[in-house]
N, CA, C and O atoms as CSV, one atom per row, in Angstrom:
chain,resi,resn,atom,element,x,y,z
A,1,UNK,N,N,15.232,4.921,1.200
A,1,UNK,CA,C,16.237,5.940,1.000
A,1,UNK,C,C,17.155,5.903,2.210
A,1,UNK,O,O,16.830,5.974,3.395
A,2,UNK,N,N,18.055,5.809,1.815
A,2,UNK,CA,C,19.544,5.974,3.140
A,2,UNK,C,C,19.522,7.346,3.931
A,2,UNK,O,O,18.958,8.314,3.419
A,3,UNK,N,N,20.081,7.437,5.077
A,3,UNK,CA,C,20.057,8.866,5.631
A,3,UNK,C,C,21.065,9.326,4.851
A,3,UNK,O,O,22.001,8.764,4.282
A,4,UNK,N,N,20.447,11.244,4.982
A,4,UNK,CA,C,20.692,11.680,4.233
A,4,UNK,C,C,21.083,13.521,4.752
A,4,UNK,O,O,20.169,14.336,4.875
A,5,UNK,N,N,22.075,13.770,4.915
A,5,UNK,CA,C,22.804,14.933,5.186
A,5,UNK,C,C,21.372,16.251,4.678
A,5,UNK,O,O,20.797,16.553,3.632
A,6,UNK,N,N,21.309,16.803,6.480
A,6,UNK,CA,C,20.605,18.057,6.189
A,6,UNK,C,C,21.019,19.114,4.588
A,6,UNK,O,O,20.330,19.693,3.749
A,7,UNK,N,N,22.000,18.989,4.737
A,7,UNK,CA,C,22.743,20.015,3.352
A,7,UNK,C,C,22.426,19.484,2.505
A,7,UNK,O,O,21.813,20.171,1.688
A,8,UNK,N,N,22.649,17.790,2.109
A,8,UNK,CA,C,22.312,17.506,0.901
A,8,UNK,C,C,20.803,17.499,0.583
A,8,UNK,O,O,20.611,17.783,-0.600
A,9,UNK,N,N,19.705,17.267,1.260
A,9,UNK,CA,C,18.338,17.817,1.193
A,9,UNK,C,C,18.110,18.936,0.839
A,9,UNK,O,O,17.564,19.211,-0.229
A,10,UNK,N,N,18.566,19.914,1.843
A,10,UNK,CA,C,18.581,21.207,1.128
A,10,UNK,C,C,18.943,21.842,-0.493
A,10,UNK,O,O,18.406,22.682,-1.214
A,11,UNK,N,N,20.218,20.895,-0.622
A,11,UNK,CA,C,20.597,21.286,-2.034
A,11,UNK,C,C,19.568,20.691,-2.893
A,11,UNK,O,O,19.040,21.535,-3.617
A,12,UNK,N,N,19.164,19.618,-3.022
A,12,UNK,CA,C,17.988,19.218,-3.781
A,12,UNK,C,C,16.944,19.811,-3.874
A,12,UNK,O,O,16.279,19.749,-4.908
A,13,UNK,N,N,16.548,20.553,-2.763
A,13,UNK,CA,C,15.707,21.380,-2.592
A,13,UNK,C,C,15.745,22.760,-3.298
A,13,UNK,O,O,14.747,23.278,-3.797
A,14,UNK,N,N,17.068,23.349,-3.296
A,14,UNK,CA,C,17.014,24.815,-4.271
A,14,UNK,C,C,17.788,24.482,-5.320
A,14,UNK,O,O,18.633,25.309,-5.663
A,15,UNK,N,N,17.680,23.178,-6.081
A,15,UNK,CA,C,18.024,23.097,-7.337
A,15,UNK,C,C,16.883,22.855,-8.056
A,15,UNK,O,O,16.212,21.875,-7.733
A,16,UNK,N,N,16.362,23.863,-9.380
A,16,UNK,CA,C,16.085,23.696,-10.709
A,16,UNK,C,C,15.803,22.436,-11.147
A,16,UNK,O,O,14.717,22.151,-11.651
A,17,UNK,N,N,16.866,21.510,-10.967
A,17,UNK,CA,C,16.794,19.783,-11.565
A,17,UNK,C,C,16.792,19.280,-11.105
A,17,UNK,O,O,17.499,18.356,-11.508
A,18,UNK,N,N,16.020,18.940,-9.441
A,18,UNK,CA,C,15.975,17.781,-8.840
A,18,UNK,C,C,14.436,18.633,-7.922
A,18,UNK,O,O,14.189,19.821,-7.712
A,19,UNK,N,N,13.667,17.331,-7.569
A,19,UNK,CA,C,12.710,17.859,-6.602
A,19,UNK,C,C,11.536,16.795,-6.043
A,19,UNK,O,O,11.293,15.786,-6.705
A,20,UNK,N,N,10.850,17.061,-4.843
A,20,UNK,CA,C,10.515,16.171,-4.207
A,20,UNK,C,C,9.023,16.557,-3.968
A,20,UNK,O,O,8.367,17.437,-3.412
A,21,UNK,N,N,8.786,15.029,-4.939
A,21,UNK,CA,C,7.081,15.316,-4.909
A,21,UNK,C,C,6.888,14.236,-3.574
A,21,UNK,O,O,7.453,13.243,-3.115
A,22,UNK,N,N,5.335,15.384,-3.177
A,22,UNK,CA,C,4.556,14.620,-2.046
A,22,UNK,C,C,3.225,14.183,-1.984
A,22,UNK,O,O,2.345,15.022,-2.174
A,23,UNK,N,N,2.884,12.877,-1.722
A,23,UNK,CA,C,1.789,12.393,-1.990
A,23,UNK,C,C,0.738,12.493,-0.056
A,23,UNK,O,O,0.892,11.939,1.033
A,24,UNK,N,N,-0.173,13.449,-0.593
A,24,UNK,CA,C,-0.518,13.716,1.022
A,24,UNK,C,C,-1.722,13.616,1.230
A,24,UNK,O,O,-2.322,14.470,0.576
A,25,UNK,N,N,-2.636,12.750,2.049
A,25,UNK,CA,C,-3.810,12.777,2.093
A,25,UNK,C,C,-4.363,12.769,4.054
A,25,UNK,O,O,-4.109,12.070,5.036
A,26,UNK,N,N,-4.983,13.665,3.833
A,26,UNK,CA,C,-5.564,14.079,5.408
A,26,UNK,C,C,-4.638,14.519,6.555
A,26,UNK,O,O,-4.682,14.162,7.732
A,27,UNK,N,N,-3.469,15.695,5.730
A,27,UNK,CA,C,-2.429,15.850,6.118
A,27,UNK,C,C,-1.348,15.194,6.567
A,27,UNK,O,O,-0.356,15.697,7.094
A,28,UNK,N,N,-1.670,13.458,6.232
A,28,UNK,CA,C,-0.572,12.373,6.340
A,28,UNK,C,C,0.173,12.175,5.109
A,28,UNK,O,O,-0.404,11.883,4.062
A,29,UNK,N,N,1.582,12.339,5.202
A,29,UNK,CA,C,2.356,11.918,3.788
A,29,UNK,C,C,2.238,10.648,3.481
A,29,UNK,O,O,2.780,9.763,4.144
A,30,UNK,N,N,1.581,10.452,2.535
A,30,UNK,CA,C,1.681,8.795,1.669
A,30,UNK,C,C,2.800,8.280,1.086
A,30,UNK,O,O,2.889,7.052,1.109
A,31,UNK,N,N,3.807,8.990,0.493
A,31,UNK,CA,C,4.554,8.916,-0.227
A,31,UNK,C,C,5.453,9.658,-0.656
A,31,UNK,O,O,5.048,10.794,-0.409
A,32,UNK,N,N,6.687,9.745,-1.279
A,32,UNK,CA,C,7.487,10.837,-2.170
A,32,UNK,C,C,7.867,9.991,-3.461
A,32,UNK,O,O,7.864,8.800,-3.772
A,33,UNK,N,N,8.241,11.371,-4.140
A,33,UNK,CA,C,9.467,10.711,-4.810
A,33,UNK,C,C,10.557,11.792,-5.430
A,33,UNK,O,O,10.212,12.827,-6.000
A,34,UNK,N,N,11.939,11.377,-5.223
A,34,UNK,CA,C,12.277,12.442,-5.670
A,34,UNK,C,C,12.924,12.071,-6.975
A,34,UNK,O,O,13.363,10.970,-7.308
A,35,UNK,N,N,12.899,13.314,-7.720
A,35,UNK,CA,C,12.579,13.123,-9.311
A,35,UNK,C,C,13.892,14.108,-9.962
A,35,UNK,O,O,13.797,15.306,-9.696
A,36,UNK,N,N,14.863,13.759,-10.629
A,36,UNK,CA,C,15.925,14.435,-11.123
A,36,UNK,C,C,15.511,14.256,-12.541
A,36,UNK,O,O,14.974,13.349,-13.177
A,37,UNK,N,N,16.356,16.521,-13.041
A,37,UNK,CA,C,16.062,16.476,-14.139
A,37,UNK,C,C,17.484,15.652,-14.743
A,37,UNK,O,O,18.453,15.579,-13.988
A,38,UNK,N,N,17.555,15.094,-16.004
A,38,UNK,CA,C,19.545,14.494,-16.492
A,38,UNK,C,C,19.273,14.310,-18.468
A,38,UNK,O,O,18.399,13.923,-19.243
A,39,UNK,N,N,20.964,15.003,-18.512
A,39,UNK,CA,C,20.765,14.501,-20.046
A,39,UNK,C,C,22.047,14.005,-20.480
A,39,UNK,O,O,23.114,14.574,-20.248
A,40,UNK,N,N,21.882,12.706,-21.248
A,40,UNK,CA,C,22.400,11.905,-21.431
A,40,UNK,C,C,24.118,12.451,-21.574
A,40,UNK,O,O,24.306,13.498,-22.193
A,41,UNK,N,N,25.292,11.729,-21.002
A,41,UNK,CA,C,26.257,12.552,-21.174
A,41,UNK,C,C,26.869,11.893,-22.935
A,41,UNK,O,O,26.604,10.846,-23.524
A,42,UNK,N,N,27.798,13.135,-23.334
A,42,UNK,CA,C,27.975,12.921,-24.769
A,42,UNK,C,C,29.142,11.443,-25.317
A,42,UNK,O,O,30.268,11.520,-25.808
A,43,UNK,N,N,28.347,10.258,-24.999
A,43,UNK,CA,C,29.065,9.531,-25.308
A,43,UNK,C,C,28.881,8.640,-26.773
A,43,UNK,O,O,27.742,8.184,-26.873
A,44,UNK,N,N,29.638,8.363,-27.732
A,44,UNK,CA,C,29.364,7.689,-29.059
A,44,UNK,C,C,28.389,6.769,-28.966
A,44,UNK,O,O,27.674,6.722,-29.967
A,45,UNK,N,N,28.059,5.855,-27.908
A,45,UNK,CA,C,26.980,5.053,-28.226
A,45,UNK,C,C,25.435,4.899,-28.160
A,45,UNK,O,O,24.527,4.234,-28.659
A,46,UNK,N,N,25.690,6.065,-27.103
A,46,UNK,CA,C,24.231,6.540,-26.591
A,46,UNK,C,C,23.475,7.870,-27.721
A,46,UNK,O,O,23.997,8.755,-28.399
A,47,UNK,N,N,22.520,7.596,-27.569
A,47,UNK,CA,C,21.455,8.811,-28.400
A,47,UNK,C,C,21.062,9.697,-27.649
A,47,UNK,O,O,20.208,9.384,-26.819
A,48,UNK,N,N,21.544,11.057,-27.696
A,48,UNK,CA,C,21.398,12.236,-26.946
A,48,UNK,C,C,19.980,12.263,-26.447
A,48,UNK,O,O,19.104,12.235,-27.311
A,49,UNK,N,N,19.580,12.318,-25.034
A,49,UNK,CA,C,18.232,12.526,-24.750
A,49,UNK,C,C,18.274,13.125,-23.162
A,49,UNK,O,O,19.127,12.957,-22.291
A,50,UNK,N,N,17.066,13.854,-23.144
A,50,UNK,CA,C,16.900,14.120,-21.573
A,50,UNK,C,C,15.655,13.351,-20.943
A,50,UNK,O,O,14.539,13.018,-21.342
A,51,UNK,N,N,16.354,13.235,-19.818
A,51,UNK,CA,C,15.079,12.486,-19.031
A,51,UNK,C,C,14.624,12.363,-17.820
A,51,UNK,O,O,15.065,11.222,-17.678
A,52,UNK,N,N,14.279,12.506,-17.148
A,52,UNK,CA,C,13.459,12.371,-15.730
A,52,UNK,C,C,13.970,10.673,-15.042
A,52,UNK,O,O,13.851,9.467,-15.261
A,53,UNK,N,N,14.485,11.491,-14.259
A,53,UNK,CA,C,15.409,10.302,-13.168
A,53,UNK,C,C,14.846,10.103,-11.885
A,53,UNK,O,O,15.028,11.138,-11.244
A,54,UNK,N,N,14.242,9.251,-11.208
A,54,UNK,CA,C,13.514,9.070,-9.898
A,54,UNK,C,C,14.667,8.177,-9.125
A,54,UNK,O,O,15.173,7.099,-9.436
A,55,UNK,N,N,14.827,8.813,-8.303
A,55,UNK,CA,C,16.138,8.341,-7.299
A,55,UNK,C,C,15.269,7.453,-6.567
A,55,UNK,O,O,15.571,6.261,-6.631
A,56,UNK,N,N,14.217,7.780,-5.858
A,56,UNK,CA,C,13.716,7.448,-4.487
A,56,UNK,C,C,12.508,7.576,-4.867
A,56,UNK,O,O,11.998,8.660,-5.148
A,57,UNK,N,N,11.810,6.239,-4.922
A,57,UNK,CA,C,10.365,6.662,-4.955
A,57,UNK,C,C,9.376,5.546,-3.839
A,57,UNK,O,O,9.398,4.316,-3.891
A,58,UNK,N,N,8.741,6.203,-3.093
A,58,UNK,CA,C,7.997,5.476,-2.018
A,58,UNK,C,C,6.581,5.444,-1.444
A,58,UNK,O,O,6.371,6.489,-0.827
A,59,UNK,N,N,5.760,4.790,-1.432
A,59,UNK,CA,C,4.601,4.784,-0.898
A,59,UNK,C,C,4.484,3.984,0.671
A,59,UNK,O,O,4.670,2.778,0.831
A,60,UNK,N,N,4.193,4.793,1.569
A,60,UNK,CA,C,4.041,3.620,2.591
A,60,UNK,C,C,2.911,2.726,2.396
A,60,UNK,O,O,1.759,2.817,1.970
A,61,UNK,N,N,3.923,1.539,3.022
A,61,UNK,CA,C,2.595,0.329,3.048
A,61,UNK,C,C,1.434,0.191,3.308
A,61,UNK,O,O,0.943,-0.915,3.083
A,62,UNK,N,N,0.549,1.310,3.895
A,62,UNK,CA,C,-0.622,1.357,4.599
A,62,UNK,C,C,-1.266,1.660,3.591
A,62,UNK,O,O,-2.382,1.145,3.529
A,63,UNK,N,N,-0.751,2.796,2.163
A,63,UNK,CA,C,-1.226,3.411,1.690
A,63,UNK,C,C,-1.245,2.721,0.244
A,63,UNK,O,O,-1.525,3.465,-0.696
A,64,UNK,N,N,-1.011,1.559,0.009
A,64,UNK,CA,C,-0.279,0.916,-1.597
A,64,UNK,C,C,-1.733,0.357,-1.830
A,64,UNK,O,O,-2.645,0.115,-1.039
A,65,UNK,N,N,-1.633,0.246,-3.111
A,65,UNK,CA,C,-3.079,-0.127,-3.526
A,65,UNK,C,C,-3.965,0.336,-3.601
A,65,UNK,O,O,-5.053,-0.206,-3.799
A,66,UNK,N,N,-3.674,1.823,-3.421
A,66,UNK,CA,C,-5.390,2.681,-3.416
A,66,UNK,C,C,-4.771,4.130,-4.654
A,66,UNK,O,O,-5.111,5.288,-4.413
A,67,UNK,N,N,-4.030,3.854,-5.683
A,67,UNK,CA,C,-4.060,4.983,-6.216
A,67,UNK,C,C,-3.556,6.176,-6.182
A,67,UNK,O,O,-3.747,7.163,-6.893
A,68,UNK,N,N,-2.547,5.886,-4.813
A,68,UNK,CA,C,-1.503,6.766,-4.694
A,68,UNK,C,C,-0.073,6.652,-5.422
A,68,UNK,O,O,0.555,7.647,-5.785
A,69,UNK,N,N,0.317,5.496,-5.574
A,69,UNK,CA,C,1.402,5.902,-6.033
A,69,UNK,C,C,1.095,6.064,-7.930
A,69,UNK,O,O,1.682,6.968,-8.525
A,70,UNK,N,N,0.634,5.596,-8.309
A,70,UNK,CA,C,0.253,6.200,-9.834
A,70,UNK,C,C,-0.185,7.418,-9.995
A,70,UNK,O,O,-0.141,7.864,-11.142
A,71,UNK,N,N,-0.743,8.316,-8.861
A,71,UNK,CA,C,-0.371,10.115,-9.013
A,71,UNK,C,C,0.925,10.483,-8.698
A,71,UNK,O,O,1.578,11.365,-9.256
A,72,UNK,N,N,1.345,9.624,-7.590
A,72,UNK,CA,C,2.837,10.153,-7.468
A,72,UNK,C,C,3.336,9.751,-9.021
A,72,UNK,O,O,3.886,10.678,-9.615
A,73,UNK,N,N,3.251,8.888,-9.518
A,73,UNK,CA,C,4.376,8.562,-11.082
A,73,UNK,C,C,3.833,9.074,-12.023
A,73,UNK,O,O,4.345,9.183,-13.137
A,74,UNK,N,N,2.271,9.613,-11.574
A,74,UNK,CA,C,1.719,10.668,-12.765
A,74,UNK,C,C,2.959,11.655,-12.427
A,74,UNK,O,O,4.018,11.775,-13.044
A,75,UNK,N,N,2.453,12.414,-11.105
A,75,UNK,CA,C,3.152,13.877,-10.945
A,75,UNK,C,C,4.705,13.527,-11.647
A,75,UNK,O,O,5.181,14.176,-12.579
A,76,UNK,N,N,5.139,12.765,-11.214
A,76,UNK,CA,C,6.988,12.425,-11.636
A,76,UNK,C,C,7.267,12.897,-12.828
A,76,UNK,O,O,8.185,13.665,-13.118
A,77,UNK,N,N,5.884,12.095,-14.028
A,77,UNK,CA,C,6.200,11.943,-15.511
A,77,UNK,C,C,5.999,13.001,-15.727
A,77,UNK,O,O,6.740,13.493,-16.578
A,78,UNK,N,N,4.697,14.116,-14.975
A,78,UNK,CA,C,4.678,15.209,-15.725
A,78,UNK,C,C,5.688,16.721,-15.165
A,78,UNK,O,O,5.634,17.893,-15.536
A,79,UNK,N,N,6.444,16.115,-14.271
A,79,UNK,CA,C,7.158,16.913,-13.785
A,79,UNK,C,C,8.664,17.298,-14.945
A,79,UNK,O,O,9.132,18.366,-15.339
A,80,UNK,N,N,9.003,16.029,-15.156
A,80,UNK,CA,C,10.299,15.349,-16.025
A,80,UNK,C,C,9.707,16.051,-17.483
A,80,UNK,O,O,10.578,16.469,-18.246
A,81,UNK,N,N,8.181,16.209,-17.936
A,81,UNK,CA,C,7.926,16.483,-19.677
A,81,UNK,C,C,8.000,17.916,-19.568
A,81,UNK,O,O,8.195,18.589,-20.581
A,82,UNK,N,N,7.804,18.675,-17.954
A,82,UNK,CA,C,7.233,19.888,-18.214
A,82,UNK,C,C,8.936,20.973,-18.367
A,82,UNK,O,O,9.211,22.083,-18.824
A,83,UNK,N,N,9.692,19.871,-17.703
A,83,UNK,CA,C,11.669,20.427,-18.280
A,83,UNK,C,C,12.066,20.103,-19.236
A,83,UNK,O,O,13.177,20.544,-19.527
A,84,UNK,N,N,11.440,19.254,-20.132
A,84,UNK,CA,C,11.368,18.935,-21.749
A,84,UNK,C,C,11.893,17.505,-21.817
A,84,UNK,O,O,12.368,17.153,-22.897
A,85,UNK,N,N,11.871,16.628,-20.805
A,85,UNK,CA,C,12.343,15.382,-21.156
A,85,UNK,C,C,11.990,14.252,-21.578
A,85,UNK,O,O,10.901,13.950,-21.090
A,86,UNK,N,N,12.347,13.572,-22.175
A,86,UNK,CA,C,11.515,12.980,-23.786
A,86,UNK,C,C,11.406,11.431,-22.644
A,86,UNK,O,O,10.790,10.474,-23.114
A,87,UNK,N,N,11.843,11.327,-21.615
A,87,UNK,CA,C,11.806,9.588,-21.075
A,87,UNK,C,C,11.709,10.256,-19.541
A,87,UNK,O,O,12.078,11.381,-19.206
A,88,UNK,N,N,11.024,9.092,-18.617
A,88,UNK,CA,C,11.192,8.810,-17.288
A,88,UNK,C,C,11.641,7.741,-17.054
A,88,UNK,O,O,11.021,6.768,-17.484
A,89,UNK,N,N,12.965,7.520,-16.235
A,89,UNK,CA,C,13.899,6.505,-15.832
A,89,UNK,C,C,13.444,6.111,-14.282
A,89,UNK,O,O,12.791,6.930,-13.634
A,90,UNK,N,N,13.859,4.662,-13.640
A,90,UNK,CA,C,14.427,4.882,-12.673
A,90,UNK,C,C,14.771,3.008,-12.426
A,90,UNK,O,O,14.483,1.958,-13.000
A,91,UNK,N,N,15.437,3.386,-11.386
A,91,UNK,CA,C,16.160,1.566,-10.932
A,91,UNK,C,C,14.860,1.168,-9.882
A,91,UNK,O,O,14.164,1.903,-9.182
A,92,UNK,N,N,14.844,-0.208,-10.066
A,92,UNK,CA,C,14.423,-1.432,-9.245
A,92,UNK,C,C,15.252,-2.049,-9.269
A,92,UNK,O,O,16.073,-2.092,-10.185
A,93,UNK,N,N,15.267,-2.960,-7.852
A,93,UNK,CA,C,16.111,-3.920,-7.597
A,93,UNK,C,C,15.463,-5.154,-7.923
A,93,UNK,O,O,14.338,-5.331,-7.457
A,94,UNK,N,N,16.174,-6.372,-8.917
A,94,UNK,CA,C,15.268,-7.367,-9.459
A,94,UNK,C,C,14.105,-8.225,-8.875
A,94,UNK,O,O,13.098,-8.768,-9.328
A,95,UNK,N,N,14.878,-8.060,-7.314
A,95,UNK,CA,C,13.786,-8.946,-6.671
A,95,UNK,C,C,12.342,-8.253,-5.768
A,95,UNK,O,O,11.542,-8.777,-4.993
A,96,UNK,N,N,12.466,-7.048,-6.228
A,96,UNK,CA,C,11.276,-6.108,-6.071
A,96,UNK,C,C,10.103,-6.255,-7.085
A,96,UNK,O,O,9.648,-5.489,-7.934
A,97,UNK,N,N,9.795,-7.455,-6.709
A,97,UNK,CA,C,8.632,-8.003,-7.725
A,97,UNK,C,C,7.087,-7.180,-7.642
A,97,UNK,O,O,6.316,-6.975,-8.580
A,98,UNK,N,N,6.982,-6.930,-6.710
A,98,UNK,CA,C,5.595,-5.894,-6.453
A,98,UNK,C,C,5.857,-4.552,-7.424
A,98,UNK,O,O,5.153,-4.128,-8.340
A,99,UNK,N,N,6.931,-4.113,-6.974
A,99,UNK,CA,C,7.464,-2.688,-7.226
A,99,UNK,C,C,7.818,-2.796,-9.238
A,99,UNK,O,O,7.704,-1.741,-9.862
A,100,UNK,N,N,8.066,-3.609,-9.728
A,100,UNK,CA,C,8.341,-4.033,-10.984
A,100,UNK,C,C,7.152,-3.877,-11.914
A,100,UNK,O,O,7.004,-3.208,-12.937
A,101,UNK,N,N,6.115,-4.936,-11.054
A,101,UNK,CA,C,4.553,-5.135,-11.946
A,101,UNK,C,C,3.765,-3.595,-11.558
A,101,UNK,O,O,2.708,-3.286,-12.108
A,102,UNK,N,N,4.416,-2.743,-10.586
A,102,UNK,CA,C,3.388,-1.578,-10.596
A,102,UNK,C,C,4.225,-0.856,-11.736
A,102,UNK,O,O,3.488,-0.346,-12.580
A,103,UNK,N,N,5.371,-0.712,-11.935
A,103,UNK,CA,C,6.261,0.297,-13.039
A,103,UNK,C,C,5.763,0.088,-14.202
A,103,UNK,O,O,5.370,0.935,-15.004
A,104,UNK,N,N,5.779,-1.604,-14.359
A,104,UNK,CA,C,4.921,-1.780,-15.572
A,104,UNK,C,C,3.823,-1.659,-15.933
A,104,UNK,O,O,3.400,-1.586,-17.086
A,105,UNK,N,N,3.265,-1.628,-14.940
A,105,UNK,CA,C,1.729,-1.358,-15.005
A,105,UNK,C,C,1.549,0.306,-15.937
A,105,UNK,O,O,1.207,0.589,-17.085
A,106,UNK,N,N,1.927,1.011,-14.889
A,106,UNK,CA,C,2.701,2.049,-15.123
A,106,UNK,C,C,2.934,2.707,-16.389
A,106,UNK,O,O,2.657,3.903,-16.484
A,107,UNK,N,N,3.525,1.920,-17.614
A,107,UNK,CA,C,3.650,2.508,-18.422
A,107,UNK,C,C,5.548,1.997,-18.931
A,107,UNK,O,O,5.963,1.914,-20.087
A,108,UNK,N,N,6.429,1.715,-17.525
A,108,UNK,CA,C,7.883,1.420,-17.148
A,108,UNK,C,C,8.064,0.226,-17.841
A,108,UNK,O,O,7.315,-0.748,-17.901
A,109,UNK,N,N,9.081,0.406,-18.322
A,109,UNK,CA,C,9.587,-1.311,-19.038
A,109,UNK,C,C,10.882,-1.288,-19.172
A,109,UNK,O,O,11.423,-0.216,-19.445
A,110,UNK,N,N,11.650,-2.469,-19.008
A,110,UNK,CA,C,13.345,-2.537,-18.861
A,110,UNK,C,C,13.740,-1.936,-20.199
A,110,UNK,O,O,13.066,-1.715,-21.205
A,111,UNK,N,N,14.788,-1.772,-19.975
A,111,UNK,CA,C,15.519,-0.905,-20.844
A,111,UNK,C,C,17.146,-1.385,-20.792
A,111,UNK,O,O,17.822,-1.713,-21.767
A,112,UNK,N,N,17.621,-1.327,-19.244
A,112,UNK,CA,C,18.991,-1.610,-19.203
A,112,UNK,C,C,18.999,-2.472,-18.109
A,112,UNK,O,O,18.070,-2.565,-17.306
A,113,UNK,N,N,19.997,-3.076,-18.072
A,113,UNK,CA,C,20.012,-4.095,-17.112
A,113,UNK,C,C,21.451,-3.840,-16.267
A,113,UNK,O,O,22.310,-4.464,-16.889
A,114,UNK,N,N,21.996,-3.243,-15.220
A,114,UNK,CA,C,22.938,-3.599,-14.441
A,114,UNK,C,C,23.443,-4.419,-13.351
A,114,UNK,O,O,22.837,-4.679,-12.312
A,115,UNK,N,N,24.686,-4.828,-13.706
A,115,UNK,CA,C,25.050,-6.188,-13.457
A,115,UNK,C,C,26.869,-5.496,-12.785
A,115,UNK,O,O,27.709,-4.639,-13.058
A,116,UNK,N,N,26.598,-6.605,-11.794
A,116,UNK,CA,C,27.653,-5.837,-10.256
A,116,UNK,C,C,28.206,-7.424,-9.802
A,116,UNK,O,O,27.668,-8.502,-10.054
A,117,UNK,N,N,29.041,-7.245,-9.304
A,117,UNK,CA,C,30.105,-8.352,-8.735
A,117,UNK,C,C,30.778,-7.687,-7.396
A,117,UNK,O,O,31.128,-6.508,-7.357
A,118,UNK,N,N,30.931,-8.740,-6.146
A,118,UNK,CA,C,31.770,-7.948,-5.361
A,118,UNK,C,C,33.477,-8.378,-5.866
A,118,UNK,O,O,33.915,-9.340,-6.497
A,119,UNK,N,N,34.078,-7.281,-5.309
A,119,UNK,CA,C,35.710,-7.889,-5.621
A,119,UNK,C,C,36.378,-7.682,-4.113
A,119,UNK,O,O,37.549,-7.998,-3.908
């Protein structure tokens, strides 16, 4: 996650549709993720839906492989169903091959593919 403006934390923080789960064991943080509620905006091609958006999701390295981050993407999914949203989204970058086979593992499977050029 990029730095990130005290205010804009805060606002995430007392909004309704966005929020930041913590994965904590022996009072050390393992992990976050922060999890936005979103519904689809009204465009002709898309099928109206709401869904659970994970901006930022992280496990430190010390901690990967033991079952933490699949409560964190438990907590995510059931965070996103319990505001009524029918999907959990979020981006990987393609060459995040670790991070890919755990999404899928997961339950996560591509869906959309974005595609960028510099100009």
């Amino acid at each position: 996650m990029g730095e990130r403006s005290d205010a804009y934390l805060t606002s995430l923080m007392e909004n309704d549709d966005s929020d930041f789960l913590v994965g904590i064991k022996d009072n050390t943080i393992v992990g976050f993720s922060l999890v936005f509620f979103r519904e689809t905006k009204p465009i002709s091609l898309l099928v109206p839906c709401a869904y659970g958006f994970i901006q930022d999701f992280v496990v430190s390295e010390k901690y990967r492989r033991q079952g933490y981050g699949t409560q964190l993407l438990e907590a995510s999914h059931r965070w996103a169903k319990d505001r009524g949203a029918q999907y959990l989204r979020l981006s990987v970058i393609p060459n995040n091959e670790a991070g890919i086979r755990f999404y899928q593992k997961n339950g996560l499977y591509p869906q959309m593919i974005t595609m960028e050029c510099p100009i």
